[in-house]
TORRO-416566 format. One record per atom (N, C-alpha, C): atom name; z, y, x; residue in one letter; residue number from 0. Coordinates in steps of 0.001 Angstrom, whole numbers, plus 500000, padded with zeros to 6 digits. Layout:
BEGIN
+-------+--------+--------+--------+--------+-----+
! atome !     up !  north !   east ! residu ! num !
+-------+--------+--------+--------+--------+-----+
!    CA !      Z !      Y !      X !      A ! NUM !
...
+-------+--------+--------+--------+--------+-----+
//
This chain:
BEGIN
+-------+--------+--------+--------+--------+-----+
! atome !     up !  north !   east ! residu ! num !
+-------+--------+--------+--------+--------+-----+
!     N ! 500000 ! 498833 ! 500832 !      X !   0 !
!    CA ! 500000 ! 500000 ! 500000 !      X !   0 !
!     C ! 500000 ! 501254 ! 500894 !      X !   0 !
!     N ! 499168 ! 502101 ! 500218 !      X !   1 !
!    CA ! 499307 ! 503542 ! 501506 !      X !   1 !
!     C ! 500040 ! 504652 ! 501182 !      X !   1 !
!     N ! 500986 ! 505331 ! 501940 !      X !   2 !
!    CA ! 501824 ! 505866 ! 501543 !      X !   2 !
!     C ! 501107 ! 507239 ! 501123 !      X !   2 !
!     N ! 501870 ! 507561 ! 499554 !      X !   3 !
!    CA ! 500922 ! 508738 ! 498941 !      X !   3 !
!     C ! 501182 ! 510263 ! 499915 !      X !   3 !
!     N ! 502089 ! 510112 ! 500590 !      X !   4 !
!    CA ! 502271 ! 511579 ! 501561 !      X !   4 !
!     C ! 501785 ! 511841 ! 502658 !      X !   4 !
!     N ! 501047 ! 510744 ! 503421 !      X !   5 !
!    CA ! 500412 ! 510699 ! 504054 !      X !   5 !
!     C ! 498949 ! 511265 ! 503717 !      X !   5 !
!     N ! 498493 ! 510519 ! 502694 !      X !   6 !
!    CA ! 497131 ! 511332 ! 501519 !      X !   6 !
!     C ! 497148 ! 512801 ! 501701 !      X !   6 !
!     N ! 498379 ! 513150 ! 501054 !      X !   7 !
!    CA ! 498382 ! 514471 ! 500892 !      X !   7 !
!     C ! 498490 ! 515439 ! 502506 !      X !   7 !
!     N ! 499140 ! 514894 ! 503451 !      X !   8 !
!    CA ! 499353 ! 515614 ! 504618 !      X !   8 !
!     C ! 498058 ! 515956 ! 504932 !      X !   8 !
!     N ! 497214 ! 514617 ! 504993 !      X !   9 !
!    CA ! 495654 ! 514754 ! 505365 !      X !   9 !
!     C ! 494989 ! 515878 ! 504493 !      X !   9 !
!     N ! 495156 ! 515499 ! 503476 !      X !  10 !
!    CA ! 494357 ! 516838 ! 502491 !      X !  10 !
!     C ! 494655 ! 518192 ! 503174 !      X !  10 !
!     N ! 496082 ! 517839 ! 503107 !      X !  11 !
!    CA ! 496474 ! 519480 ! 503954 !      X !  11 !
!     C ! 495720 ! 519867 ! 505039 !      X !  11 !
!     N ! 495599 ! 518910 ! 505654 !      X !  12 !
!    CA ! 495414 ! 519465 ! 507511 !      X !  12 !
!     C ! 493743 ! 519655 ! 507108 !      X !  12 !
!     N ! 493093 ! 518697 ! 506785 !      X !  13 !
!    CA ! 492101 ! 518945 ! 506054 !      X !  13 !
!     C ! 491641 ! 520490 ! 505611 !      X !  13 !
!     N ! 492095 ! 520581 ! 504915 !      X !  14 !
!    CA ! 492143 ! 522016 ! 504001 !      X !  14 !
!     C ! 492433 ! 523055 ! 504994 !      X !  14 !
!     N ! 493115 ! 522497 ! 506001 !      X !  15 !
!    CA ! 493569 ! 524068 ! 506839 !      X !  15 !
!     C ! 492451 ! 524214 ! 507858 !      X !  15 !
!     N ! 492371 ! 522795 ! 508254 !      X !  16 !
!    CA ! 490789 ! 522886 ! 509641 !      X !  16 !
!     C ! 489952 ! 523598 ! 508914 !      X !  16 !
!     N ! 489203 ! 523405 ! 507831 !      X !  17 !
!    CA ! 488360 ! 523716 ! 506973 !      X !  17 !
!     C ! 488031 ! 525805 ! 506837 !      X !  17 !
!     N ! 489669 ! 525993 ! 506494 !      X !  18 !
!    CA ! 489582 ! 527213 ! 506338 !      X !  18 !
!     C ! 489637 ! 527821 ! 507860 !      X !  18 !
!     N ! 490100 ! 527409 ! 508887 !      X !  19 !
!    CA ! 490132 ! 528009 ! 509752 !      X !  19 !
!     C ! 488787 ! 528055 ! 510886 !      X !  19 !
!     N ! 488190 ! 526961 ! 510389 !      X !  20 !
!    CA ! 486039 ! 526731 ! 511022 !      X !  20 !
!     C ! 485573 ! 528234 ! 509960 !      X !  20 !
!     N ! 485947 ! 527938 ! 508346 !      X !  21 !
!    CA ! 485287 ! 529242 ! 507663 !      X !  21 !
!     C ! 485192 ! 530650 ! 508478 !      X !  21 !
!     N ! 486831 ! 530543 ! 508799 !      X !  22 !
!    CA ! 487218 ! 531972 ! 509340 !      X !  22 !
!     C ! 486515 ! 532103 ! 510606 !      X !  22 !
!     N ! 486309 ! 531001 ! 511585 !      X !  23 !
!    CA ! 485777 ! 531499 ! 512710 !      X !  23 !
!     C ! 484205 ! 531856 ! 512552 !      X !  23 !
!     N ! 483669 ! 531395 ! 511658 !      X !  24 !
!    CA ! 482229 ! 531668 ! 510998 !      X !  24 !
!     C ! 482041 ! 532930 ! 510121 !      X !  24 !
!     N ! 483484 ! 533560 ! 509818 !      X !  25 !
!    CA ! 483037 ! 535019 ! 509145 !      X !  25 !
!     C ! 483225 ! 536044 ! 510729 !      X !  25 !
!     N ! 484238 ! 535681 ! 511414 !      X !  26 !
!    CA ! 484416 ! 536601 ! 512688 !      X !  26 !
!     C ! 483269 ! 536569 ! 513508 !      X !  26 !
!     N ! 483024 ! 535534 ! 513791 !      X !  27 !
!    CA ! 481514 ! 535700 ! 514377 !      X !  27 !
!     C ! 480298 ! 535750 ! 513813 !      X !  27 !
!     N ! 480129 ! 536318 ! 512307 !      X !  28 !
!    CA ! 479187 ! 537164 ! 511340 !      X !  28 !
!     C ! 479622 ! 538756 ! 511755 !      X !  28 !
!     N ! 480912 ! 538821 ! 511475 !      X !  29 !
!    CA ! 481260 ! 540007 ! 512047 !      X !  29 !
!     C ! 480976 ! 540757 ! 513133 !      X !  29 !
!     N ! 481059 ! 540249 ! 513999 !      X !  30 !
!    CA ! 480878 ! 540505 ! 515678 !      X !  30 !
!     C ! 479376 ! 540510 ! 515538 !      X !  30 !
!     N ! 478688 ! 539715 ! 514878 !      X !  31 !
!    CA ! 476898 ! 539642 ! 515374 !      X !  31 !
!     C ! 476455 ! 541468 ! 514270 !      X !  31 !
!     N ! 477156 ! 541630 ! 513209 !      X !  32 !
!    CA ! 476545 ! 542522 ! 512552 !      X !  32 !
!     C ! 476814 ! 543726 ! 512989 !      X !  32 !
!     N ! 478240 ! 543869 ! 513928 !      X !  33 !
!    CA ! 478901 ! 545123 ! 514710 !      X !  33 !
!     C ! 477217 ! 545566 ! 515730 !      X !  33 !
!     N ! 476769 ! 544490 ! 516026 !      X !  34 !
!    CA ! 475947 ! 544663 ! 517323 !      X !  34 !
!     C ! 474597 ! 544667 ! 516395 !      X !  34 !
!     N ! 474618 ! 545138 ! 515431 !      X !  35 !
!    CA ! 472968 ! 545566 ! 514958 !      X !  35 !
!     C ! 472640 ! 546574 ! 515220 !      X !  35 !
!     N ! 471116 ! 546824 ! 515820 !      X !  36 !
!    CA ! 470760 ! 548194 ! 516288 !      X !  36 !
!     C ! 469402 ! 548280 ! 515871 !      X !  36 !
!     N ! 468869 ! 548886 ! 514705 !      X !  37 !
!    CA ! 467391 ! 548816 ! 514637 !      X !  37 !
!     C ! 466750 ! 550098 ! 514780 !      X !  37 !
!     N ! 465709 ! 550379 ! 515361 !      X !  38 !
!    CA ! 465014 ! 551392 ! 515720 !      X !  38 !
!     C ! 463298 ! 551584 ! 515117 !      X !  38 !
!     N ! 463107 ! 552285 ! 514626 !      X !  39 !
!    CA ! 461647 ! 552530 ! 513935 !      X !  39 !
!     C ! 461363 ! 554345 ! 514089 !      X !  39 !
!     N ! 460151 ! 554182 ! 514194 !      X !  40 !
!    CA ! 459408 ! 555640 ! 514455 !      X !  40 !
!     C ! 458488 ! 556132 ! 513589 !      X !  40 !
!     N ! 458129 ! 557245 ! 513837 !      X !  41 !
!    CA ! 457265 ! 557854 ! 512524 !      X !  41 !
!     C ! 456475 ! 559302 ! 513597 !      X !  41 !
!     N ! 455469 ! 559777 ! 513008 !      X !  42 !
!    CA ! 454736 ! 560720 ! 513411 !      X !  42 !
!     C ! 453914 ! 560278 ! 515001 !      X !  42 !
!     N ! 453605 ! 558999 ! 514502 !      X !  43 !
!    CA ! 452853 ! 558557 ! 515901 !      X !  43 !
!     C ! 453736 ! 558288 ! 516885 !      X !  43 !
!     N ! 455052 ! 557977 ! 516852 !      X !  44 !
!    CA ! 456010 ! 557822 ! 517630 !      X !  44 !
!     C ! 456883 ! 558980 ! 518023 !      X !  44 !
!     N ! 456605 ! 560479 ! 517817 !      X !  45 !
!    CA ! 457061 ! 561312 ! 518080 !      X !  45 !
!     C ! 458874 ! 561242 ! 517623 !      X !  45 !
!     N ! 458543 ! 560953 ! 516390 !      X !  46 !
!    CA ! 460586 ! 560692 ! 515817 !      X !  46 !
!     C ! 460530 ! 559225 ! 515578 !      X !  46 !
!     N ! 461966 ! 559215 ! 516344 !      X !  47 !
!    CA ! 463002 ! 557327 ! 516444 !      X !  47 !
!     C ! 463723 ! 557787 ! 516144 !      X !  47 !
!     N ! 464550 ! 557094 ! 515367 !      X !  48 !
!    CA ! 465568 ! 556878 ! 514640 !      X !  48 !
!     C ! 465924 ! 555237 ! 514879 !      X !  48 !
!     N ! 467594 ! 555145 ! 515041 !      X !  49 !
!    CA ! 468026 ! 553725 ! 515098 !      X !  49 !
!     C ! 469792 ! 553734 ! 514390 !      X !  49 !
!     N ! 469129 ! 552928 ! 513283 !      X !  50 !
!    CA ! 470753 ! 552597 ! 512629 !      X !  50 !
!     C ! 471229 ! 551504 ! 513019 !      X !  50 !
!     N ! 472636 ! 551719 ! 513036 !      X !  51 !
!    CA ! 473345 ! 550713 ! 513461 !      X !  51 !
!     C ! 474124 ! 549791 ! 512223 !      X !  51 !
!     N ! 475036 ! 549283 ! 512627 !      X !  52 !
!    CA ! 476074 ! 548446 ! 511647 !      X !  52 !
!     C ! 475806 ! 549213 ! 510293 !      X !  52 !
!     N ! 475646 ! 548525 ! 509181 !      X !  53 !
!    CA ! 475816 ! 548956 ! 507544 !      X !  53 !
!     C ! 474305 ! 550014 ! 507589 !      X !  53 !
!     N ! 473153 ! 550144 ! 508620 !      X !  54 !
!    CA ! 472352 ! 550943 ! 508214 !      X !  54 !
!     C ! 472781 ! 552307 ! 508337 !      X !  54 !
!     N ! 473735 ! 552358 ! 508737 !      X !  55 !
!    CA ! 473997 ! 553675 ! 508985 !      X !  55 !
!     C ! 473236 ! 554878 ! 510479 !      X !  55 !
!     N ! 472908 ! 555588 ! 510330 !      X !  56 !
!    CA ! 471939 ! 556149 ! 511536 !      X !  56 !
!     C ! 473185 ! 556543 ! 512727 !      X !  56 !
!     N ! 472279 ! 556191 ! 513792 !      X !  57 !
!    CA ! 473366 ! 556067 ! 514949 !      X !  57 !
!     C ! 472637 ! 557633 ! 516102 !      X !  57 !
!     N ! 471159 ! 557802 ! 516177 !      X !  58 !
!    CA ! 470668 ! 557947 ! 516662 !      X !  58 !
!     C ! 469161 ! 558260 ! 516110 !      X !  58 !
!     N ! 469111 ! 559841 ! 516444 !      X !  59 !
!    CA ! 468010 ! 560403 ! 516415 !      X !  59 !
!     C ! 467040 ! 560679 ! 517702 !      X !  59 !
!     N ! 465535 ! 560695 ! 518131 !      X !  60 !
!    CA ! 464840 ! 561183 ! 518994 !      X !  60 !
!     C ! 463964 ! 561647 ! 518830 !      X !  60 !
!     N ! 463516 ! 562254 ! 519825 !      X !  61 !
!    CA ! 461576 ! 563073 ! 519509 !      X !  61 !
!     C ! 461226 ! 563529 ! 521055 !      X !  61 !
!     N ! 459880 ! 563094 ! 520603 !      X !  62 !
!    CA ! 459447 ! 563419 ! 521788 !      X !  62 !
!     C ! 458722 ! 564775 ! 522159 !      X !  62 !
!     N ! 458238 ! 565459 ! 522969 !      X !  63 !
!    CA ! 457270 ! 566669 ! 523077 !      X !  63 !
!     C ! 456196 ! 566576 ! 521793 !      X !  63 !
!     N ! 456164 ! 565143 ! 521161 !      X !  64 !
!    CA ! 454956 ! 565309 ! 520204 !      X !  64 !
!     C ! 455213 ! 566405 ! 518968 !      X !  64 !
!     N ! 456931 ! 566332 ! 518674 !      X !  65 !
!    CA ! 457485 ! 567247 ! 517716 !      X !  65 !
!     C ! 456629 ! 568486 ! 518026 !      X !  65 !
!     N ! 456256 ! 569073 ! 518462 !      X !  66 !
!    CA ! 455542 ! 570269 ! 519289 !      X !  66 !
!     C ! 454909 ! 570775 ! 518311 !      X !  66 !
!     N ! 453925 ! 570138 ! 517948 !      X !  67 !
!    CA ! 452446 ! 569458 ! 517378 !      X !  67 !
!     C ! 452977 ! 570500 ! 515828 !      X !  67 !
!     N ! 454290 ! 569624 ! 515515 !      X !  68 !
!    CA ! 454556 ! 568894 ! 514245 !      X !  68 !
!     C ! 454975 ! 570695 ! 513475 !      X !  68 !
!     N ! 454904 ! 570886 ! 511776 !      X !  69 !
!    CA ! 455349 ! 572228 ! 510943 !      X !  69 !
!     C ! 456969 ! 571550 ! 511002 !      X !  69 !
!     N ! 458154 ! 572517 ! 511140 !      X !  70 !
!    CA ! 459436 ! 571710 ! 510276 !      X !  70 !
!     C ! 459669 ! 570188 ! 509473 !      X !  70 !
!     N ! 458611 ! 571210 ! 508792 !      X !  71 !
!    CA ! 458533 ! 570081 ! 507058 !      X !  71 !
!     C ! 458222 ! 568802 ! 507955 !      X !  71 !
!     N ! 457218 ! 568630 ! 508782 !      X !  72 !
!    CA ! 456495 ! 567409 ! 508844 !      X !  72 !
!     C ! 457461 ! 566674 ! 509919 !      X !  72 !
!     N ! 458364 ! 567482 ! 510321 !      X !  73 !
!    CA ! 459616 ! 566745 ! 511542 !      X !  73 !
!     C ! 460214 ! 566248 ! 510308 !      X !  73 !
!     N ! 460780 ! 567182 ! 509318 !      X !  74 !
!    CA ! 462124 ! 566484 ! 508496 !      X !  74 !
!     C ! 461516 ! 565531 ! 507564 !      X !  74 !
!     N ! 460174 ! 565444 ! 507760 !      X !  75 !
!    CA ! 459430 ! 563973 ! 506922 !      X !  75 !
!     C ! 459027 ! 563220 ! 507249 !      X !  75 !
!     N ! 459280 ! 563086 ! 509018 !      X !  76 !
!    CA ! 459183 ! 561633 ! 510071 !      X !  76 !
!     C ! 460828 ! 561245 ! 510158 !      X !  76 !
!     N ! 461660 ! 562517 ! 510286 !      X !  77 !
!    CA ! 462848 ! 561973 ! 510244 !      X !  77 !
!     C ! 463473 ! 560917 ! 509081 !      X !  77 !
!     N ! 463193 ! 561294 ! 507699 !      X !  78 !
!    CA ! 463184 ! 560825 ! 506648 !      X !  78 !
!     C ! 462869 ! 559220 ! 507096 !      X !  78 !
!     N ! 461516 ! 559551 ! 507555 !      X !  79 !
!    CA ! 460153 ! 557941 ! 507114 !      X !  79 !
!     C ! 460472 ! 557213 ! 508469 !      X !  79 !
!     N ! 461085 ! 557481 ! 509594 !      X !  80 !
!    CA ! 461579 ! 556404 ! 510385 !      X !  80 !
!     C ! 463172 ! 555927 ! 509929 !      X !  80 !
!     N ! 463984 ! 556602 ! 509651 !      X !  81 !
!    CA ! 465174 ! 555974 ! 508948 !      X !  81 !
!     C ! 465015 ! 555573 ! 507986 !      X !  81 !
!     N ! 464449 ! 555645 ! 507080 !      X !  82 !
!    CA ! 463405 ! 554540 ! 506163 !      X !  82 !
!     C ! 463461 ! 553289 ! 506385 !      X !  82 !
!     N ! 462512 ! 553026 ! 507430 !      X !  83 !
!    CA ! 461161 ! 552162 ! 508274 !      X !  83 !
!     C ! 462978 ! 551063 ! 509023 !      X !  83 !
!     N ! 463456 ! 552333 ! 509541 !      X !  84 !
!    CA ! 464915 ! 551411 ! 509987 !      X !  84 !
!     C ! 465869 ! 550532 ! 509361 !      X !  84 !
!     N ! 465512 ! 551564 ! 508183 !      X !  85 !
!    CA ! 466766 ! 550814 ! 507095 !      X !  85 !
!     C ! 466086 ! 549969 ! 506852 !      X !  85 !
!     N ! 465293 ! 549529 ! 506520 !      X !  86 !
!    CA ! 464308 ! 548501 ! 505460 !      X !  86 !
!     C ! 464410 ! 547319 ! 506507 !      X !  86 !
!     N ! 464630 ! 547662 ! 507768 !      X !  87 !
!    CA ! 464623 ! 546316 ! 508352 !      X !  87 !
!     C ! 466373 ! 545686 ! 508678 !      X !  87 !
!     N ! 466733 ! 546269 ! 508079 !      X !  88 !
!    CA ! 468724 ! 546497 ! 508038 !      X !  88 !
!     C ! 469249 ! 544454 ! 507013 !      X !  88 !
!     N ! 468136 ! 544582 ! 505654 !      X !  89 !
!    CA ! 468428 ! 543239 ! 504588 !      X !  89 !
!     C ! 468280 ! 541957 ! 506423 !      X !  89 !
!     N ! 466942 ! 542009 ! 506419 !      X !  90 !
!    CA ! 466661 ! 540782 ! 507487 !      X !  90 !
!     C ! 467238 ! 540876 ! 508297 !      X !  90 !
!     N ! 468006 ! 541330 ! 509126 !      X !  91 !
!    CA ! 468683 ! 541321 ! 510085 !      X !  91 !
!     C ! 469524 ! 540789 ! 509696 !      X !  91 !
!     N ! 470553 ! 541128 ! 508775 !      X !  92 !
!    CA ! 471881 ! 541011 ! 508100 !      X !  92 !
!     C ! 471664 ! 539848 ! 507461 !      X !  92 !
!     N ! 470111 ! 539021 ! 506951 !      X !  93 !
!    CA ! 470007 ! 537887 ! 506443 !      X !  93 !
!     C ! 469983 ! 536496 ! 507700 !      X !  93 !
!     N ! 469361 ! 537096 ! 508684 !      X !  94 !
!    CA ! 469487 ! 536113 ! 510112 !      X !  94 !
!     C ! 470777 ! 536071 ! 510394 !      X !  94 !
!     N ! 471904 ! 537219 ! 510568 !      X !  95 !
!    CA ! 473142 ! 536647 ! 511066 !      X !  95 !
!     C ! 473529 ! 536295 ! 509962 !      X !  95 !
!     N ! 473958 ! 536332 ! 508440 !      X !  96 !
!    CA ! 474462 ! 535332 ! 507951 !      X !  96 !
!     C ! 473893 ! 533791 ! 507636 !      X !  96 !
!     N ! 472686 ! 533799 ! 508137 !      X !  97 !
!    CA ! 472417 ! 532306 ! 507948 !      X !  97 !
!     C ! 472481 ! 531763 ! 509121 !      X !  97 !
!     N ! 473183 ! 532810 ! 509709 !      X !  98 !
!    CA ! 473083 ! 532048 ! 511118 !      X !  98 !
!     C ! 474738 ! 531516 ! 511495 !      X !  98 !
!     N ! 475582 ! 532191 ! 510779 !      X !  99 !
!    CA ! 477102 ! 532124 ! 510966 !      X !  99 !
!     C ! 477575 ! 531263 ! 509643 !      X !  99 !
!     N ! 477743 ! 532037 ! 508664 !      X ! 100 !
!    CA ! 478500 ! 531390 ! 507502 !      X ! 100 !
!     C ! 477227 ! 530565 ! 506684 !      X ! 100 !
!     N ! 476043 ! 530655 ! 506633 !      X ! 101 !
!    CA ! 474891 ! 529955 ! 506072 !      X ! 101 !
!     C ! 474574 ! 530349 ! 504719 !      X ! 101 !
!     N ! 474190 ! 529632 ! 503446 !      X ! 102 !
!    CA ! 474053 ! 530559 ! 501989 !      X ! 102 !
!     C ! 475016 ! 530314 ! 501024 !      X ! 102 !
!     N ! 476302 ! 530804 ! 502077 !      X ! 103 !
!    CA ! 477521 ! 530637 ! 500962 !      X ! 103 !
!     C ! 477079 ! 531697 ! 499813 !      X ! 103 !
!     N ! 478001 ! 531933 ! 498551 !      X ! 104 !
!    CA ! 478013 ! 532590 ! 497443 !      X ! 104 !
!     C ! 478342 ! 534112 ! 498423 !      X ! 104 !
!     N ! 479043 ! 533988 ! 499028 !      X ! 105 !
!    CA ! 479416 ! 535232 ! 499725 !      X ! 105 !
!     C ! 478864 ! 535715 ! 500480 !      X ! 105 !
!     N ! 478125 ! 535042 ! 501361 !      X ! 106 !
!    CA ! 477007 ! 535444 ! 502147 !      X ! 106 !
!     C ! 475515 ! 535880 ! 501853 !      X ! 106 !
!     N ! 475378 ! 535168 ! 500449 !      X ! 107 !
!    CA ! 474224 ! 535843 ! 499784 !      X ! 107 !
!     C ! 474956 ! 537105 ! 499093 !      X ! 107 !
!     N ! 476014 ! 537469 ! 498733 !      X ! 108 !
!    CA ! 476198 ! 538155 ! 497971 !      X ! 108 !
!     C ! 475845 ! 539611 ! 499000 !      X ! 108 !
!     N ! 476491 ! 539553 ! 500341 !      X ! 109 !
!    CA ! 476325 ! 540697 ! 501581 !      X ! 109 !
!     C ! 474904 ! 540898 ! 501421 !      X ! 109 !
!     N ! 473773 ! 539805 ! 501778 !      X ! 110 !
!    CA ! 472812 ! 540248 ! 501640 !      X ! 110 !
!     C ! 472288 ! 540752 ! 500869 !      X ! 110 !
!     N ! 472339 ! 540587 ! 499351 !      X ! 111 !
!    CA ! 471638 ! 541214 ! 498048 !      X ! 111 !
!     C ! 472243 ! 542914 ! 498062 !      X ! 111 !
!     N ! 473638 ! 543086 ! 498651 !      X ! 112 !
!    CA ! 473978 ! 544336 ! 498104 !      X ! 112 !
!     C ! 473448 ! 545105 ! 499978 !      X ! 112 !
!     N ! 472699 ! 544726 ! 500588 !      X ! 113 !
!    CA ! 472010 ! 544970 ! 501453 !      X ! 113 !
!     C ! 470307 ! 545350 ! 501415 !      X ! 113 !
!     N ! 470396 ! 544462 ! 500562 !      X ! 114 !
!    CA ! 468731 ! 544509 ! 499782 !      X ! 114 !
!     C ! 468847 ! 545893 ! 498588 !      X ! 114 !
!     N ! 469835 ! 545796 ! 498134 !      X ! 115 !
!    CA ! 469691 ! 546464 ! 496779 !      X ! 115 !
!     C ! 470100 ! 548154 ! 497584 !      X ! 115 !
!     N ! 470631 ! 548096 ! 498675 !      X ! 116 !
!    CA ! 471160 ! 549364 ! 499032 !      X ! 116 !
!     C ! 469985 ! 550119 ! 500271 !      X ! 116 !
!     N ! 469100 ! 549588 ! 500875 !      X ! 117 !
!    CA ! 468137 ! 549663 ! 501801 !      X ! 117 !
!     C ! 466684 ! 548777 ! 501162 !      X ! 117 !
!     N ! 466035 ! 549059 ! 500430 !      X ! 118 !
!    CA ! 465082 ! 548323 ! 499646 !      X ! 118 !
!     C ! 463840 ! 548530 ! 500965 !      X ! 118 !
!     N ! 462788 ! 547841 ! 500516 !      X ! 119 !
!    CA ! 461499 ! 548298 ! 501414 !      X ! 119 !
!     C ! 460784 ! 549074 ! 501072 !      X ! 119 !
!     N ! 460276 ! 550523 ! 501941 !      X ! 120 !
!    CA ! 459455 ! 551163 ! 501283 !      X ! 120 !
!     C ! 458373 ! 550810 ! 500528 !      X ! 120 !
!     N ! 457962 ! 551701 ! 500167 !      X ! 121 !
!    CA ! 456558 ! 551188 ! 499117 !      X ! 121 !
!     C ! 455328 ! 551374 ! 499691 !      X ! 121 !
!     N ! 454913 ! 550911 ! 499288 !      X ! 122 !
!    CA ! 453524 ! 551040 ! 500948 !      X ! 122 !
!     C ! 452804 ! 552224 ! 500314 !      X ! 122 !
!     N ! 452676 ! 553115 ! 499630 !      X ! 123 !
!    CA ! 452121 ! 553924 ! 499857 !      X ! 123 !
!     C ! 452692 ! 555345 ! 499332 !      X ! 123 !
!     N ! 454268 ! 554822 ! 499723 !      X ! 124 !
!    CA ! 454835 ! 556122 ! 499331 !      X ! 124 !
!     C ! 455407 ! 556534 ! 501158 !      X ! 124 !
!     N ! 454460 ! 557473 ! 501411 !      X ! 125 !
!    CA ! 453954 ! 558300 ! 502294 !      X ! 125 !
!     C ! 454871 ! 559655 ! 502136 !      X ! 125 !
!     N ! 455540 ! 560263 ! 503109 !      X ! 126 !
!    CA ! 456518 ! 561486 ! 502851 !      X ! 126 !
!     C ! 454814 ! 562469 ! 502549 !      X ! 126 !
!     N ! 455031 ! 563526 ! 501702 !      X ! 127 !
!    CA ! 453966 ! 564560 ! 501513 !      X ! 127 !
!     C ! 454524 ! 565328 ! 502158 !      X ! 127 !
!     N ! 453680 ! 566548 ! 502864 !      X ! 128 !
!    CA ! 454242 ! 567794 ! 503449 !      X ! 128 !
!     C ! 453526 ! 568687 ! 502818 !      X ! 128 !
!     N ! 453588 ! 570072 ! 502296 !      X ! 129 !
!    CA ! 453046 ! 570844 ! 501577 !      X ! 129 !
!     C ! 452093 ! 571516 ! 502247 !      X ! 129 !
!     N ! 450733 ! 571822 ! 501591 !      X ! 130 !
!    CA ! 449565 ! 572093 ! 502529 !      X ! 130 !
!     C ! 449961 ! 573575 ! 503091 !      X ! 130 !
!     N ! 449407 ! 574010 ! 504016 !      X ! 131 !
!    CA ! 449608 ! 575258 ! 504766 !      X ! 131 !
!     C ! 448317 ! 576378 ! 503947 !      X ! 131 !
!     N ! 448826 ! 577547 ! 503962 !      X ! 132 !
!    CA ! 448218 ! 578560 ! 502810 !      X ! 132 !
!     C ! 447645 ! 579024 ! 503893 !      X ! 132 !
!     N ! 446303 ! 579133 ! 503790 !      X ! 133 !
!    CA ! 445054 ! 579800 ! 504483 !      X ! 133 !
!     C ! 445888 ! 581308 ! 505182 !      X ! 133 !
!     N ! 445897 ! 581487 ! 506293 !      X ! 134 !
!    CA ! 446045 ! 582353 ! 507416 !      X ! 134 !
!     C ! 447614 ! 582467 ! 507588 !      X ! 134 !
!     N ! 448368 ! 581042 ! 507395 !      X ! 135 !
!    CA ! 449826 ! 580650 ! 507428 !      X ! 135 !
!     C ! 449918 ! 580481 ! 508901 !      X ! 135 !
!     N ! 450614 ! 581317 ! 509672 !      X ! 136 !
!    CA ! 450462 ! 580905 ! 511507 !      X ! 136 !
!     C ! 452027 ! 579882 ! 512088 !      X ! 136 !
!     N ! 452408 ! 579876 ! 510596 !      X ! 137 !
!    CA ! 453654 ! 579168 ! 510875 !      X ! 137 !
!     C ! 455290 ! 579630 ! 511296 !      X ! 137 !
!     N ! 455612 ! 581269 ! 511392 !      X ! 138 !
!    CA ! 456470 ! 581919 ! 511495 !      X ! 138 !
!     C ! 457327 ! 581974 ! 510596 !      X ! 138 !
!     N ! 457235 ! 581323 ! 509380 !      X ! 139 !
!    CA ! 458235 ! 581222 ! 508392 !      X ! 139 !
!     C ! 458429 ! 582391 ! 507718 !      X ! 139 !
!     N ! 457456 ! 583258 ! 507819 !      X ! 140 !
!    CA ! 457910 ! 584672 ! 507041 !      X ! 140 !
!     C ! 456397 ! 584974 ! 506535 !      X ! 140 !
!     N ! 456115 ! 585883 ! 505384 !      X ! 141 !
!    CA ! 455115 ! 586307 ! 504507 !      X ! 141 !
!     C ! 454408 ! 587263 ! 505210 !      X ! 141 !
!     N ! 455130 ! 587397 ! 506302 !      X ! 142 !
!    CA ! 454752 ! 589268 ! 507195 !      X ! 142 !
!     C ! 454111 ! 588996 ! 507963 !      X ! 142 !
!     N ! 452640 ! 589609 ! 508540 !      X ! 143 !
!    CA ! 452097 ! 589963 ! 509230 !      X ! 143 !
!     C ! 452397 ! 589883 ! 510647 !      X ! 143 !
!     N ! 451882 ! 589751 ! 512008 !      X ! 144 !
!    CA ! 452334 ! 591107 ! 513083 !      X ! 144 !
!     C ! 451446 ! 591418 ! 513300 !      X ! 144 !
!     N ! 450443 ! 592178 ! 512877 !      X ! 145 !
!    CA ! 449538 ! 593147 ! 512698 !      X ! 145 !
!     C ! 450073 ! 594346 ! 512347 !      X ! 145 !
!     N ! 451141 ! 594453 ! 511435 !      X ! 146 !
!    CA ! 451826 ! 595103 ! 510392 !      X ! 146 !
!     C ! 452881 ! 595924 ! 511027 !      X ! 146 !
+-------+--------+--------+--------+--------+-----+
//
């Protein structure tokens, strides 16, 4: 006959290995998502942008191409590479959890509210910049210097 407390000890120890493999599989989800860094560009490369952990922007750049660029059309590469960044924020966050905890309920759940919070752009929603008014030299003012 097998002693019934023995059963149960096992269940226990059981139950505790169990939770404590879980836990080392959410800490090292943790640790892999601390170290996300994605980087995407816009205006021919002129503006990078790279978010880090949660999509959040870590890091802005530009190169001499900004030069080129009206305001508007900087603060609408800035926009369309943190975009371009975020959108790649779901897959990332879907590789380390299938790579740590796998498609627990909880682990899909991170990803969907990852998906639902950083969606993919739309392919042809393009930032607009407003056309420039015939003899506009770009000074930001209505005035002349002729005048």
């Amino acid at each position: 006959m097998t002693d019934p407390l023995a059963n149960v000890q096992r269940l226990v120890d059981d139950w505790e290995r169990n939770a404590e493999e879980k836990a080392a599989r959410y800490e090292s989800m943790r640790q892999e998502v601390e170290r996300i860094s994605i980087t995407a560009s816009a205006a021919g490369g002129a503006v990078s942008v790279t978010v880090g952990p949660n999509g959040i922007p870590s890091a802005v750049t530009m190169t001499e191409g900004v030069s080129r660029l009206r305001p508007e059309q900087i603060a609408a590469a800035v926009m369309e590479a943190m975009g371009k960044a975020q959108a790649g924020y779901p897959a990332e966050l879907a590789r380390i959890v299938g790579e740590t905890v796998g498609q627990t309920p909880s682990g899909q759940h991170i990803v969907a509210v990852a998906e639902r919070n950083f969606p993919q752009p739309e392919p042809d929603a393009r930032p607009s910049t407003p056309p420039r008014r015939p003899g506009d030299d770009g000074d930001f003012t209505d005035e002349s210097y002729l005048r």
